[in-house]
C-alpha positions as CSV (number, residue, x, y, z in Angstrom):
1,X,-37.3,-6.7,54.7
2,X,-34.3,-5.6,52.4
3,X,-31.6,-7.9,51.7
4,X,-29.2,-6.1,53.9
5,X,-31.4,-6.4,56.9
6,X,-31.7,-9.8,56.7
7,X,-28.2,-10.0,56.2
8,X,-28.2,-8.3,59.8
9,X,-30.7,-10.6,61.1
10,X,-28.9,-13.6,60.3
11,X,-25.6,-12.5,61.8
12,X,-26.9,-11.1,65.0
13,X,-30.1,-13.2,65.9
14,X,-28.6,-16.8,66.2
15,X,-31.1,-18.3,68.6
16,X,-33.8,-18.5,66.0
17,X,-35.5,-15.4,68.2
18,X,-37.6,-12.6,65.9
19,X,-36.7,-9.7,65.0
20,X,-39.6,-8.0,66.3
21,X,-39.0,-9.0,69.7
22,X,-35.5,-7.5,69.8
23,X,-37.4,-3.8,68.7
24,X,-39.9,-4.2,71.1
25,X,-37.3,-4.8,73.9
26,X,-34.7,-2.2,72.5
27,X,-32.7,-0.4,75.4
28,X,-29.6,2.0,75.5
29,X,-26.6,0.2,75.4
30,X,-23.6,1.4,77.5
31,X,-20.4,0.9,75.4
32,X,-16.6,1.5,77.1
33,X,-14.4,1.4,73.7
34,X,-11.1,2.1,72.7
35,X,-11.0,5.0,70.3
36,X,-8.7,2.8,67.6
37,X,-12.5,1.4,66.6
38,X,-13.9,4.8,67.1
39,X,-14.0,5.8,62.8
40,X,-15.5,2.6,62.3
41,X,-17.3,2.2,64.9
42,X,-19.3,6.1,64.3
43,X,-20.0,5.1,60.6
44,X,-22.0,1.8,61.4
45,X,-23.1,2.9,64.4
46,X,-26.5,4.6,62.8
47,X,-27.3,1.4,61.1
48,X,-27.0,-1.1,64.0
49,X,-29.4,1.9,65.8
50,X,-31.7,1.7,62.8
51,X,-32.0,-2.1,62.8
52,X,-31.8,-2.9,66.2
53,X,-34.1,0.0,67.9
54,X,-31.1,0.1,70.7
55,X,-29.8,3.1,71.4
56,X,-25.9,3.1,71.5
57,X,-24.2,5.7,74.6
58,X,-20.7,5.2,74.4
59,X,-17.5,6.5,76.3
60,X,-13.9,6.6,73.8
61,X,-10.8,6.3,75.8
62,X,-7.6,5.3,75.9
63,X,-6.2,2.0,76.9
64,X,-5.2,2.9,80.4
65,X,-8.0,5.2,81.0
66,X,-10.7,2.1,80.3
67,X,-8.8,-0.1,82.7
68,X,-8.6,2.5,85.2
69,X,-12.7,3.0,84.4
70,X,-13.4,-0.8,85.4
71,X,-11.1,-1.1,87.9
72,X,-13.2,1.6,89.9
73,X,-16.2,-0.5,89.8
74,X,-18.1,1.7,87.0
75,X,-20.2,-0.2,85.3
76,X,-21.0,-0.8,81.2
77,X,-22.9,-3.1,79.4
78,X,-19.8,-3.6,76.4
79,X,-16.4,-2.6,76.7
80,X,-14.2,-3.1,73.4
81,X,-10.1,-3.3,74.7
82,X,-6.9,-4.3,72.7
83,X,-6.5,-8.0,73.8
84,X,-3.8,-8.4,76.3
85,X,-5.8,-5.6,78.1
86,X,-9.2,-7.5,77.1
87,X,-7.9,-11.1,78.5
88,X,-6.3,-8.8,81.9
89,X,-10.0,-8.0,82.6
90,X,-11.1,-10.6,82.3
91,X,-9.0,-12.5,84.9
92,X,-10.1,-9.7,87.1
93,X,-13.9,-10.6,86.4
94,X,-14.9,-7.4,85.1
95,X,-15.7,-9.0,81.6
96,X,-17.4,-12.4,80.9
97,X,-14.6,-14.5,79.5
98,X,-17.6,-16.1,77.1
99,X,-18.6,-13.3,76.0
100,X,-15.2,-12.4,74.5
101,X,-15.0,-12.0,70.3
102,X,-12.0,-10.3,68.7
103,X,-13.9,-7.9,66.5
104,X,-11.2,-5.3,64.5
105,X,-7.4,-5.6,63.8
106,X,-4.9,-2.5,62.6
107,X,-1.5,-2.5,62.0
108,X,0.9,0.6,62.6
109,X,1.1,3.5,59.9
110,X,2.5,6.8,59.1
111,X,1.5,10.3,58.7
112,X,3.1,13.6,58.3
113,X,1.4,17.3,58.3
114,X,-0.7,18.2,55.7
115,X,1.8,19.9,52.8
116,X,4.9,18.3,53.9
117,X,6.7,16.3,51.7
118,X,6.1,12.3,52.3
119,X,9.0,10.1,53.2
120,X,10.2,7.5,51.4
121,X,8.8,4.1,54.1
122,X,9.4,1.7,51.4
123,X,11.6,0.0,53.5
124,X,12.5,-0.8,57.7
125,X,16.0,1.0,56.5
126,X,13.7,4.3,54.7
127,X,12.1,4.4,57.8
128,X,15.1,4.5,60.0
129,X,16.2,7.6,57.8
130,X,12.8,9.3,58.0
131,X,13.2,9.2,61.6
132,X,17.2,10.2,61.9
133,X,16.4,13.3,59.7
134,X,12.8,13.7,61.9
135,X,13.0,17.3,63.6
136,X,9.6,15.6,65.9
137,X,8.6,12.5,66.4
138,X,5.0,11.1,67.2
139,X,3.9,8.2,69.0
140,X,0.9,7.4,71.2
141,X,0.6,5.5,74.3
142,X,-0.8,3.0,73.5
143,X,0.0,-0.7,72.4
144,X,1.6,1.0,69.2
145,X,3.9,3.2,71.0
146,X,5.0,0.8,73.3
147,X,5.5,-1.1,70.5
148,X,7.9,1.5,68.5
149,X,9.9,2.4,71.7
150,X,11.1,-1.2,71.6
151,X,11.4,-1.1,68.0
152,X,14.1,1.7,68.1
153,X,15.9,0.5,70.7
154,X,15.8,-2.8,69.0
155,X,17.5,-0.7,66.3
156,X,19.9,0.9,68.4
157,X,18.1,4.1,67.3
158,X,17.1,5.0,70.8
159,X,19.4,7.4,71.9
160,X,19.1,9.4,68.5
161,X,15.3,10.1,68.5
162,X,14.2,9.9,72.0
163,X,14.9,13.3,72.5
164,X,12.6,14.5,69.8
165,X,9.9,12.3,70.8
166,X,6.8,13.4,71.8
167,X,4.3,10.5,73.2
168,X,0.6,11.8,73.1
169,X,-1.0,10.9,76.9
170,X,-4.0,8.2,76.6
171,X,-6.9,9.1,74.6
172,X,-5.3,12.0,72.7
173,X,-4.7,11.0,68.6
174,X,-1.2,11.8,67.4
175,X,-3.1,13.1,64.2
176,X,-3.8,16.2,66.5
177,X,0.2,16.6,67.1
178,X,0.7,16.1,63.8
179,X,-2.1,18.8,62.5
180,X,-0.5,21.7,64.9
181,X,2.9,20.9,63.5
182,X,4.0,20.0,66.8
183,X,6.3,16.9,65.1
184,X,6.9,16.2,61.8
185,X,6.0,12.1,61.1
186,X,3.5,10.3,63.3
187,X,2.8,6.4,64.4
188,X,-0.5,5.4,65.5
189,X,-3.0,2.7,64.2
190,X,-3.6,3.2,60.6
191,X,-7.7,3.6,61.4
192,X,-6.6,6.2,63.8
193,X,-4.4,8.5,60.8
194,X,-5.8,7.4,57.5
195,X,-8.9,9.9,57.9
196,X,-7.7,12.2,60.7
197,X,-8.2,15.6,58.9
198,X,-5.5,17.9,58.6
199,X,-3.3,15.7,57.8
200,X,-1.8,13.5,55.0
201,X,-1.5,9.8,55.5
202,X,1.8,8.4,53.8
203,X,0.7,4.8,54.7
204,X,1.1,1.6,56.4
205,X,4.8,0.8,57.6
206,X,7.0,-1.9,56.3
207,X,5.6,-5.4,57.2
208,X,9.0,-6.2,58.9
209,X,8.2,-3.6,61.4
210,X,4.7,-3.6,62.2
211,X,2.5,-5.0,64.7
212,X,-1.1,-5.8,64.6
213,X,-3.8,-5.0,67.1
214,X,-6.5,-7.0,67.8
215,X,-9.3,-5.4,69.4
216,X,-11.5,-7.4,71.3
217,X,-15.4,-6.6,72.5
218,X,-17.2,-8.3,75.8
219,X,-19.7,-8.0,78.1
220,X,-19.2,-6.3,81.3
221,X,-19.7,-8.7,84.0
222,X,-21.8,-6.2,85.8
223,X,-24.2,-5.8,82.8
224,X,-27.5,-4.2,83.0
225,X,-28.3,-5.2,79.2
226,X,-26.0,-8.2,79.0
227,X,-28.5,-9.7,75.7
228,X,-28.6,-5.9,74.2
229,X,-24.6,-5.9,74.5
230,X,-23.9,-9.2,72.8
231,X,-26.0,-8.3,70.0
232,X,-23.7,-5.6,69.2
233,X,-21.3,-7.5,69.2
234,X,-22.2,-10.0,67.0
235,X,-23.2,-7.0,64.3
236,X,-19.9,-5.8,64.4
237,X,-18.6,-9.4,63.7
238,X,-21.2,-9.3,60.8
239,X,-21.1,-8.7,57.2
240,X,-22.9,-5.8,57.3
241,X,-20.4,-4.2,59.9
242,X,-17.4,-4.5,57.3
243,X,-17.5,-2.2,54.4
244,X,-17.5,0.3,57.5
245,X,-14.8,-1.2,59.2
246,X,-12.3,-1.2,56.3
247,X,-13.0,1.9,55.1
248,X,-11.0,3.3,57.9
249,X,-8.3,0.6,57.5
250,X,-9.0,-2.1,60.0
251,X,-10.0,-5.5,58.9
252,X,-12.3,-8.0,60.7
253,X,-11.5,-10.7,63.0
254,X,-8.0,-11.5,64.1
255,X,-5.0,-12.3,61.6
């Protein structure tokens, strides 16, 4: 055994169980996940499938469109949520409030379309410019977006930009906006921009105007492979999970 699967086998086998056993019971996995994991979560994927024998089938949506999933009774055996949305489900009982691990965190960044020139975000006051001289704007709606649209009207901004705004709908990236040309500077979650082709990331925004996300996996109270599901998501709480993980910009754990 190589030194990085034992490194797995440490961090995901914690009852003193054997490895063997887990590939001799290895099952399919049905993950609900938000799609700010979803770089991340495609590049480790093959090596929690290698290790494990379990076979991974997993839906990406959008914040809404997951709650709307679980509140119509379909059933997963993981569901990975931003945490306000995590700790709403689970005072509905659709995920096991034990189960619950706060897995990834991303801040807000920005992007522009590939060949334009990069603004200066240096600063909350750059920023402010970047989007006063913005002919589009792009935001998601998600916890980001909601975030922003606060932000500006914080700023007193609000009247000024909200007319070039254009919010993608849940579970559509603003990278794709930004690749058509459809705006000219994009928000979303840095993992969700930094490798989004077609596009050129400029980078994270000023600390004084970010917020971080915390994304949070649990099991599914309804569970068919409850055991299966929590050993995913003790591997993505692993060291072997996080060279993946911050490759696309997200970091592990919460702040």
């Amino acid at each position: 055994m190589n030194k990085q699967v034992m490194t797995i086998r440490a961090a995901v086998l914690d009852d003193g169980g054997c490895w063997s056993a887990v590939m001799a019971n290895a099952v399919e996995i049905k993950v609900l996940s938000s799609q700010a994991i979803k770089e991340a979560y495609l590049a480790f994927a093959p090596e929690f499938e290698r290790i494990s024998g379990h076979r991974l089938n997993t839906t990406w949506n959008g914040t809404v469109d997951i709650l709307k999933k679980l509140r119509a009774g379909e059933v997963f055996d993981m569901v990975i949520l931003v945490t306000p949305a995590m700790e709403a489900m689970i005072k509905e009982g659709k995920v096991v409030g034990a189960s619950r691990v706060d897995l990834v965190r991303s801040g807000i960044a920005i992007a522009v379309p590939m060949g334009a020139p990069k603004p200066d975000i240096g600063t909350s006051d750059a920023v402010k410019r970047a989007l006063l001289a913005a002919k589009g704007i792009g935001y998601s709606s998600g916890p980001s977006g909601v975030f922003l649209e606060g932000l500006f009207k914080r700023w007193g901004i609000w009247d000024q930009v909200a007319p070039k705004i254009k919010q993608t709908p849940p579970g559509t990236p603003v990278g794709s906006i930004l690749a058509r040309g459809d705006v000219d500077i994009g928000f979303q979650q840095v993992s969700e921009l930094l490798l989004y082709p077609g596009i050129q990331y400029v980078g994270p925004v000023p600390k004084e105007m970010d917020t971080v996300s915390v994304f949070a996996g649990g099991v599914h109270t309804a569970a068919t492979q409850p055991d299966a599901a929590r050993t995913l998501i003790e591997f993505i709480g692993s060291p072997a999970a996080l060279p993946f993980i911050k490759k696309t910009g997200m970091e592990q754990g919460a702040p």
